[in-house]
LUMZA-817170 format. One record per residue (C-alpha): x, y, z; residue in three letters; chain. Coordinates in steps of 0.1 Angstrom, whole numbers, plus 5000, padded with zeros to 4 digits. Each point is the difference from the previous one (the first is absolute). Layout:
<atoms>
@east = X, north = Y, up = Z, nuti = ALA, rolum = A
...
</atoms>
This chain:
<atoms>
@east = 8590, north = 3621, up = 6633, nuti = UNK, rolum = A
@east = 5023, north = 5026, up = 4988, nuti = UNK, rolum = A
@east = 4995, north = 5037, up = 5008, nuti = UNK, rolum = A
@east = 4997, north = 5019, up = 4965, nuti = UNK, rolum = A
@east = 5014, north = 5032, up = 4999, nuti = UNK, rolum = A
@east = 4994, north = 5031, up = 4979, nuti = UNK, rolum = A
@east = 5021, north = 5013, up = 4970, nuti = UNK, rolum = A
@east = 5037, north = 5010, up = 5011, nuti = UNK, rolum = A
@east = 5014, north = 5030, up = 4979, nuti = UNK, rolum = A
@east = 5037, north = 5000, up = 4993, nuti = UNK, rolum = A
@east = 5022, north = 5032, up = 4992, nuti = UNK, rolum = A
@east = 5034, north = 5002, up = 4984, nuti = UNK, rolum = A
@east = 5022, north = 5031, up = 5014, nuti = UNK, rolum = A
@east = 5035, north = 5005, up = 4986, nuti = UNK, rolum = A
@east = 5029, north = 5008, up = 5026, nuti = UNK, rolum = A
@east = 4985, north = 5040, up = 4996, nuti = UNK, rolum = A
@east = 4967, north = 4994, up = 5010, nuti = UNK, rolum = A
@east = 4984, north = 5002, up = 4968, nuti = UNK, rolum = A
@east = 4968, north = 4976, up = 4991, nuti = UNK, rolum = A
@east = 5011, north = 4982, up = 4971, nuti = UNK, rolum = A
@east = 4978, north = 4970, up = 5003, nuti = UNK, rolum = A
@east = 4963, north = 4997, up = 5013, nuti = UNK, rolum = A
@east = 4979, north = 4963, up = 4997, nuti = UNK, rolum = A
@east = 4972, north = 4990, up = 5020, nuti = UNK, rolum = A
@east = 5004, north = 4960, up = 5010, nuti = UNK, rolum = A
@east = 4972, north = 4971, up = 5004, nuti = UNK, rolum = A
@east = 5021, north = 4986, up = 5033, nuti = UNK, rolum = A
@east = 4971, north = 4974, up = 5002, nuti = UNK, rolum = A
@east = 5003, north = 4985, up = 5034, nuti = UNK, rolum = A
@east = 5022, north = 5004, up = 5034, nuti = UNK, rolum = A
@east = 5035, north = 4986, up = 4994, nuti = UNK, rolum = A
@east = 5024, north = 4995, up = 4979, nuti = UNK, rolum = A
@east = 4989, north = 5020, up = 4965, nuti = UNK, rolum = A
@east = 5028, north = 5003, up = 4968, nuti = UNK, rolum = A
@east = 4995, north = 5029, up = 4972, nuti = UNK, rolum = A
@east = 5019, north = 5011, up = 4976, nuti = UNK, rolum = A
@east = 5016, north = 5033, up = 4986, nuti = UNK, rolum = A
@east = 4999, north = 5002, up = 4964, nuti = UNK, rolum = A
@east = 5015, north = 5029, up = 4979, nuti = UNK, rolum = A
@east = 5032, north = 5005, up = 5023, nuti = UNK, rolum = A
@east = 5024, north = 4993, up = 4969, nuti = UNK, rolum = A
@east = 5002, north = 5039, up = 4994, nuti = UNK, rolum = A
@east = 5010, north = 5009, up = 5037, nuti = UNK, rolum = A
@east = 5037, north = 5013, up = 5009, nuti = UNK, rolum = A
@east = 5017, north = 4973, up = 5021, nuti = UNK, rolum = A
@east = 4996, north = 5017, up = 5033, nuti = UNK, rolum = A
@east = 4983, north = 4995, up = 5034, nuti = UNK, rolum = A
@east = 4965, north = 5003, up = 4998, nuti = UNK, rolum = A
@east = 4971, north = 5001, up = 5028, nuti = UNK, rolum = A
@east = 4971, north = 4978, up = 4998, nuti = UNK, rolum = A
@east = 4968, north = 5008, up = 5024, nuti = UNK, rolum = A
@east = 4972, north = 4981, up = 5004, nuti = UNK, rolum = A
@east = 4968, north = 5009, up = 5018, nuti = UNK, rolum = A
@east = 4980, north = 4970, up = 5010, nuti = UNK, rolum = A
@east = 4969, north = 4995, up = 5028, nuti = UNK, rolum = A
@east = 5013, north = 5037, up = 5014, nuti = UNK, rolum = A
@east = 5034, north = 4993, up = 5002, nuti = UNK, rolum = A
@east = 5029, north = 5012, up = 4980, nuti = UNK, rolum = A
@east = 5029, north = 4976, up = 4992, nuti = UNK, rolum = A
@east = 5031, north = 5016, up = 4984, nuti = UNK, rolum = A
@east = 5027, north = 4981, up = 4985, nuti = UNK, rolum = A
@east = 5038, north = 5007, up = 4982, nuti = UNK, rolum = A
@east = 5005, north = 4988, up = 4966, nuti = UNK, rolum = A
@east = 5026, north = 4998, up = 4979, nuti = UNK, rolum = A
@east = 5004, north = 5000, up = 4965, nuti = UNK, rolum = A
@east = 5032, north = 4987, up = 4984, nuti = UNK, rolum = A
@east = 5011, north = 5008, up = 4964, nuti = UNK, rolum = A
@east = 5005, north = 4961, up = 4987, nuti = UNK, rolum = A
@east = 5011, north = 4990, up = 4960, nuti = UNK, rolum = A
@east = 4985, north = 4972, up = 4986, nuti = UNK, rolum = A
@east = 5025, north = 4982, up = 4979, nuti = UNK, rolum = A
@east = 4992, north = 4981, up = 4971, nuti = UNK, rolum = A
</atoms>
C-alpha cells in the first residue's frame, strides 16, 4: 500500500521575494501528484518562484509566465 502523506503548502514569490501566492495542497499519496494554479491571468509576464514544502522538505521551482493573445 501507498504511503499517505500530509498536506503540502505551496508559495508564489515574484523575482523580488515578495509572497504573492499562498495555497495549502491535498498531495494525497507518495508520487506523482498534479495541482493547479488558478488566478495567474493578472500576473506580469515575468519569472516567478514557486516553493513547495512537503514531508519536511522544501522543493523550489522557476516559472515562467509568457504574455500570449488569443486570436479569434
Amino acid at each position: 500500500m501507498a504511503e499517505q502523506l500530509t498536506d503540502a503548502k505551496l508559495e508564489l514569490y515574484n523575482i523580488l521575494g515578495e509572497r504573492i501566492l499562498q495555497q495549502t495542497l491535498n498531495i494525497g499519496y507518495k508520487g506523482r501528484n498534479t495541482f493547479s494554479l488558478k488566478g495567474l491571468d493578472n500576473l506580469t509576464p515575468v519569472i516567478y518562484f514557486i516553493k513547495l514544502n512537503y514531508a519536511n522538505k522544501n522543493v523550489l521551482h522557476k516559472m515562467l509566465k509568457l504574455k500570449y493573445k488569443v486570436e479569434k
